[in-house]
Jmol script that loads the backbone (N, CA, C; Angstrom):
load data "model"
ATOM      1  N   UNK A   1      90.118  19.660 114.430  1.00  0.00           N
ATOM      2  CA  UNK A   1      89.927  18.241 114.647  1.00  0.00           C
ATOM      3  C   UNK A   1      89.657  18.019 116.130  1.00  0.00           C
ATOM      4  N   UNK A   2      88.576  17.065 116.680  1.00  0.00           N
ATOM      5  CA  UNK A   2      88.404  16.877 117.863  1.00  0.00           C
ATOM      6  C   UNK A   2      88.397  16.053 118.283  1.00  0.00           C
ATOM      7  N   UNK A   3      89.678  15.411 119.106  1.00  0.00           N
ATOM      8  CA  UNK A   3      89.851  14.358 119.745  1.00  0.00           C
ATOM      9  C   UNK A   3      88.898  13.843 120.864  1.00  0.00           C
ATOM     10  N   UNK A   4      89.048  12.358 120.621  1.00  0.00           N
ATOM     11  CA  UNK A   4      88.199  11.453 121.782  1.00  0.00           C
ATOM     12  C   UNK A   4      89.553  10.331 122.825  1.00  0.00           C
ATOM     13  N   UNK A   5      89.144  10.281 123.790  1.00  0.00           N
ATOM     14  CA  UNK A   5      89.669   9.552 124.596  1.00  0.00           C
ATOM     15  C   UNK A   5      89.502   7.543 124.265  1.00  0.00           C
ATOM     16  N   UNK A   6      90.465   7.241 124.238  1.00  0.00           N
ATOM     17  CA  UNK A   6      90.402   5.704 123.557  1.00  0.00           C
ATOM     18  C   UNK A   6      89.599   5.063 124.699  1.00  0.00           C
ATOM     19  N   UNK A   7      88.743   3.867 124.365  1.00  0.00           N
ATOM     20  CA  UNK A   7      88.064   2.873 125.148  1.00  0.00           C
ATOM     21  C   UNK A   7      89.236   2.211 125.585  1.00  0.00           C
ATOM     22  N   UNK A   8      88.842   1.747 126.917  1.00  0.00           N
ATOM     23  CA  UNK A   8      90.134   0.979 128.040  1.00  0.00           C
ATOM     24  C   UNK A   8      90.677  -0.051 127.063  1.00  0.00           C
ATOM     25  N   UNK A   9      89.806  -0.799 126.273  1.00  0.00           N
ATOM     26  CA  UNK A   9      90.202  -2.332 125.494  1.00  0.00           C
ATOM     27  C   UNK A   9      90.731  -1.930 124.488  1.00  0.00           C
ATOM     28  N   UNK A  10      90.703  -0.940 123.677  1.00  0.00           N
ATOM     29  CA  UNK A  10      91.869  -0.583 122.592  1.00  0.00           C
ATOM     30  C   UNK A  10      93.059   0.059 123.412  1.00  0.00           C
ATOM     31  N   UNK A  11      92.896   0.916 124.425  1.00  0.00           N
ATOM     32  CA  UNK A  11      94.197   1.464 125.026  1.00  0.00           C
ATOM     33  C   UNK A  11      95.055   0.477 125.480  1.00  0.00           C
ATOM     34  N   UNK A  12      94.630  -0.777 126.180  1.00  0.00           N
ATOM     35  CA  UNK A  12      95.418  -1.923 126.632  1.00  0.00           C
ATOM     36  C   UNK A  12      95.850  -2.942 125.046  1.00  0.00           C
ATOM     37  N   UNK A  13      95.153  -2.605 124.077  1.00  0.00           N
ATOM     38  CA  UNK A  13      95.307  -3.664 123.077  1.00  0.00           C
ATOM     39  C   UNK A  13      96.878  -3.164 122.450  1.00  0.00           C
ATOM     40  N   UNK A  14      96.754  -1.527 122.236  1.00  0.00           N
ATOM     41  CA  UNK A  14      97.426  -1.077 121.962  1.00  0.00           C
ATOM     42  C   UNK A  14      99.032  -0.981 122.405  1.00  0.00           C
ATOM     43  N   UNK A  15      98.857  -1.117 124.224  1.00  0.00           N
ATOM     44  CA  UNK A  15      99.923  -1.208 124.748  1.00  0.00           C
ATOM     45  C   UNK A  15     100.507  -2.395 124.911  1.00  0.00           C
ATOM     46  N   UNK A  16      99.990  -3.250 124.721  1.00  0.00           N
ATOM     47  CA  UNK A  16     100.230  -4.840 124.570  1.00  0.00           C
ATOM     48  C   UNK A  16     101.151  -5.171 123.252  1.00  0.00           C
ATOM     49  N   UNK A  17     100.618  -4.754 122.121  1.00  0.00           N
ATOM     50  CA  UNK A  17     101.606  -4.743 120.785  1.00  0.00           C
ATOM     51  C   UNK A  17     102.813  -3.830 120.966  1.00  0.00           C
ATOM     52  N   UNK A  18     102.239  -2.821 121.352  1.00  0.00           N
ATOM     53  CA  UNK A  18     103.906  -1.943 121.724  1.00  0.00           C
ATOM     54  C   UNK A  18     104.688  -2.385 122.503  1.00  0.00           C
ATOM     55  N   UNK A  19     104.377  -3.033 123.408  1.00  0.00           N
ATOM     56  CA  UNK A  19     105.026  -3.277 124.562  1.00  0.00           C
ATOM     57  C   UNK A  19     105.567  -4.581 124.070  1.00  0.00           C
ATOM     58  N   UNK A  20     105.334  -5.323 123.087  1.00  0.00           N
ATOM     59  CA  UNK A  20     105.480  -7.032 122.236  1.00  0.00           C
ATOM     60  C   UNK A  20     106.878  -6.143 121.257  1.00  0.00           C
ATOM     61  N   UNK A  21     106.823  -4.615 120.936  1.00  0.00           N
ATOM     62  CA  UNK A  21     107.851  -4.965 120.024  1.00  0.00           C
ATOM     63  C   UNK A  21     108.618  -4.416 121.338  1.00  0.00           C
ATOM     64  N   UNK A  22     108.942  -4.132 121.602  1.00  0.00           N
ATOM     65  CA  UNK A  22     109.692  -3.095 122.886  1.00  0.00           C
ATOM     66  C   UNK A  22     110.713  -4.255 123.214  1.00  0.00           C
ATOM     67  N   UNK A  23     109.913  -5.459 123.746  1.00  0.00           N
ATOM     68  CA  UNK A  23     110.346  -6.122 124.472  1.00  0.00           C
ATOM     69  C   UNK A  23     110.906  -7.533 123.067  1.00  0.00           C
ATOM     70  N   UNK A  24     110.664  -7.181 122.068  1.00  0.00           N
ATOM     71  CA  UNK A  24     111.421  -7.717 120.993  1.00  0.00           C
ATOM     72  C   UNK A  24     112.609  -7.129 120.255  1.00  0.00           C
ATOM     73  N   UNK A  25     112.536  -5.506 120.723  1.00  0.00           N
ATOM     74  CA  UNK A  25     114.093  -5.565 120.619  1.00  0.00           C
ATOM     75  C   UNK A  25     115.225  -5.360 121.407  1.00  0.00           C
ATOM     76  N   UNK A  26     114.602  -5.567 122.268  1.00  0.00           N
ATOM     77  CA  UNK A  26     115.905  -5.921 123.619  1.00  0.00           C
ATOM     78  C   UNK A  26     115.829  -7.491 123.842  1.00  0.00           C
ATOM     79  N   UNK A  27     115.032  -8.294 123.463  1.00  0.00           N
ATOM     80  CA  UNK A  27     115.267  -9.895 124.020  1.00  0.00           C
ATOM     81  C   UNK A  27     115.311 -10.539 122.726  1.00  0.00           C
ATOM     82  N   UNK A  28     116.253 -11.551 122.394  1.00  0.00           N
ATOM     83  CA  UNK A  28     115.710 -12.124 121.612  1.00  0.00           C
ATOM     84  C   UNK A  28     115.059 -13.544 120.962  1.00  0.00           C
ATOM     85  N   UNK A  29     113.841 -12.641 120.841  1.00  0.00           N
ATOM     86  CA  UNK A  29     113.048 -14.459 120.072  1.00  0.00           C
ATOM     87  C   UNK A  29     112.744 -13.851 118.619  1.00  0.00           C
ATOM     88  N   UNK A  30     112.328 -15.032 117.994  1.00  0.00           N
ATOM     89  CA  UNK A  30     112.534 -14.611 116.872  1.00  0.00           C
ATOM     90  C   UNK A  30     111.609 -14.084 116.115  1.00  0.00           C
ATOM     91  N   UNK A  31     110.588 -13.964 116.721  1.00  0.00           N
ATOM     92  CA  UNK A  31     109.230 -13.436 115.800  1.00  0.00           C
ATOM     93  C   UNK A  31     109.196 -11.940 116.318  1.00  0.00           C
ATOM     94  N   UNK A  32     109.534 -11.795 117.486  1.00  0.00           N
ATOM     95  CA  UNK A  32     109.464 -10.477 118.086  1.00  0.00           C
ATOM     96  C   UNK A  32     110.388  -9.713 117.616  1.00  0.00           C
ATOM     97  N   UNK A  33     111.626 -10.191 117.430  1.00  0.00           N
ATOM     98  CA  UNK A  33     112.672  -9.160 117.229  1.00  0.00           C
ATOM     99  C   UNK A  33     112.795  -9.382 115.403  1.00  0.00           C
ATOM    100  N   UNK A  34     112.096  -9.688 114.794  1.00  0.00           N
ATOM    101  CA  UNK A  34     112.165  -9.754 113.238  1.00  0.00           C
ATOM    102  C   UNK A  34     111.350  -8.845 112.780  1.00  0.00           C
ATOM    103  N   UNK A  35     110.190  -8.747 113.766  1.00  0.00           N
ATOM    104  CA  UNK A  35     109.462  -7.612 112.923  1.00  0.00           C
ATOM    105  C   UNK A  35     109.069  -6.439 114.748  1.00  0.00           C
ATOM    106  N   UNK A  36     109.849  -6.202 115.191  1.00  0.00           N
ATOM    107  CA  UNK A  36     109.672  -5.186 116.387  1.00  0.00           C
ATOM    108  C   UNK A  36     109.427  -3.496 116.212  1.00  0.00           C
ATOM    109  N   UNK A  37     110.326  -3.435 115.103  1.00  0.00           N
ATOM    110  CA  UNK A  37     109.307  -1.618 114.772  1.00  0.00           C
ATOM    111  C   UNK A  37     108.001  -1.905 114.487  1.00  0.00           C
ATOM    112  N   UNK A  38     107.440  -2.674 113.828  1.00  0.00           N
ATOM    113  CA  UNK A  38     106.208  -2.643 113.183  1.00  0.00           C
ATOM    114  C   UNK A  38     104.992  -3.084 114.215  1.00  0.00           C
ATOM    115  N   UNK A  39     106.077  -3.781 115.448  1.00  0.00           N
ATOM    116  CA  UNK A  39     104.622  -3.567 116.082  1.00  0.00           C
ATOM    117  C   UNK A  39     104.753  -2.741 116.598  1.00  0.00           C
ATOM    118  N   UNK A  40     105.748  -1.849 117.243  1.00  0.00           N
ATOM    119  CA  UNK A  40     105.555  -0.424 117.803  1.00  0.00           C
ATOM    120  C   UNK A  40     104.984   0.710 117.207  1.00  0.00           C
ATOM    121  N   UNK A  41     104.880   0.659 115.675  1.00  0.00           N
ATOM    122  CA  UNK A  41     104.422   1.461 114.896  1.00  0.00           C
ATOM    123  C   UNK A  41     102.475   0.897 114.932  1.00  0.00           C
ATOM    124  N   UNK A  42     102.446  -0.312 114.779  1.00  0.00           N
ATOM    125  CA  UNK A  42     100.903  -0.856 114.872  1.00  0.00           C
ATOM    126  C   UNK A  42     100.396  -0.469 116.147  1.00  0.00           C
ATOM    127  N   UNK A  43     101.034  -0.344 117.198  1.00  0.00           N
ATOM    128  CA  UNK A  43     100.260  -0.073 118.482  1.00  0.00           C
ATOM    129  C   UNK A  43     100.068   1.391 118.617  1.00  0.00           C
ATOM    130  N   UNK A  44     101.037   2.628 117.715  1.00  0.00           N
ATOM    131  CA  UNK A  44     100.611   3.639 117.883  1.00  0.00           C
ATOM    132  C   UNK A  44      99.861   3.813 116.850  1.00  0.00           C
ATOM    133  N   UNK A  45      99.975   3.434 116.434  1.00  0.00           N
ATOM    134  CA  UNK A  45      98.767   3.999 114.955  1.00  0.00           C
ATOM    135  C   UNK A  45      97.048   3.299 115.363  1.00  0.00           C
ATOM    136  N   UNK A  46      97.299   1.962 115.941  1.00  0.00           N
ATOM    137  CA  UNK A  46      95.791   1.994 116.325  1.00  0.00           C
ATOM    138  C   UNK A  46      95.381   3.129 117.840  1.00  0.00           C
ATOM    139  N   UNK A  47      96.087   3.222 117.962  1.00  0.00           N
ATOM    140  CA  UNK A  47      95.812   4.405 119.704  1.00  0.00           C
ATOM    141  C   UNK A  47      95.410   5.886 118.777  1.00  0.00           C
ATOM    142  N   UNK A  48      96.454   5.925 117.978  1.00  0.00           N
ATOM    143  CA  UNK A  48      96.028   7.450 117.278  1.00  0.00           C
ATOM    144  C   UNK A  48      95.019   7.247 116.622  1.00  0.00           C
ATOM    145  N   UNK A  49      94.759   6.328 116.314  1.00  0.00           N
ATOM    146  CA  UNK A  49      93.370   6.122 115.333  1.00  0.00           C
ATOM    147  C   UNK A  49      91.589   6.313 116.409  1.00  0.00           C
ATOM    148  N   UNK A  50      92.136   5.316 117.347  1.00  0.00           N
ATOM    149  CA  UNK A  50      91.404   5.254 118.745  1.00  0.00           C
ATOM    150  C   UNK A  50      91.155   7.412 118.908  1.00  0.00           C
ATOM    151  N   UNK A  51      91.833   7.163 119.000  1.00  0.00           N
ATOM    152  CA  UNK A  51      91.711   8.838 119.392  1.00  0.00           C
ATOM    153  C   UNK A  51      91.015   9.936 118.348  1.00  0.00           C
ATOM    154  N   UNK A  52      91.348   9.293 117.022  1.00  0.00           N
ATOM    155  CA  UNK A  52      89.937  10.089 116.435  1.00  0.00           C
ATOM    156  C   UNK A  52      88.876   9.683 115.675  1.00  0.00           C
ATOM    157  N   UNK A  53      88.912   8.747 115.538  1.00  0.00           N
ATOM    158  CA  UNK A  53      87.814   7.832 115.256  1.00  0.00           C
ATOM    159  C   UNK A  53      86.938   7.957 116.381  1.00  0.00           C
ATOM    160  N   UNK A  54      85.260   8.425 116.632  1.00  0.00           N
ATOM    161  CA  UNK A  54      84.421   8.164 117.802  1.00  0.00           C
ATOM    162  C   UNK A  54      84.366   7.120 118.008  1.00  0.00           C
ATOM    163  N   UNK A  55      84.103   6.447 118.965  1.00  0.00           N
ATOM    164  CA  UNK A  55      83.599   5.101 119.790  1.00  0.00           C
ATOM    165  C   UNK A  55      84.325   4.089 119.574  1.00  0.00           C
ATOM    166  N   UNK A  56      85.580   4.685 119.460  1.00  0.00           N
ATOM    167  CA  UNK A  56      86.920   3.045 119.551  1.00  0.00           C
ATOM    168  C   UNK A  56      87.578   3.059 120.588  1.00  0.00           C
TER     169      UNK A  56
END
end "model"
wireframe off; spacefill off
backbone 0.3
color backbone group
């Protein structure tokens, strides 16, 4: 399998949702910390996807 390097705008999109649950389960509001694995899980799964999918 041969990996590609993610485009800057999915790598930041990505770290933005991770970083949304991160910071939802240490603070709490309520949309963040109700569903906070799932966006940590959504931000790595689109980065890993980014990474082998060409041209994302």
């Amino acid at each position: 399998m041969r990996t590609n390097a993610p485009r800057s705008v999915i790598w930041w999109i990505s770290v933005i949702i991770g970083g949304l649950g991160i910071i939802g389960k240490f603070v709490a509001l309520p949309v963040l910390t109700a569903h906070s694995w799932w966006l940590v899980t959504i931000g790595f799964i689109i980065l890993a996807l980014a990474t082998v999918v060409k041209g994302l």
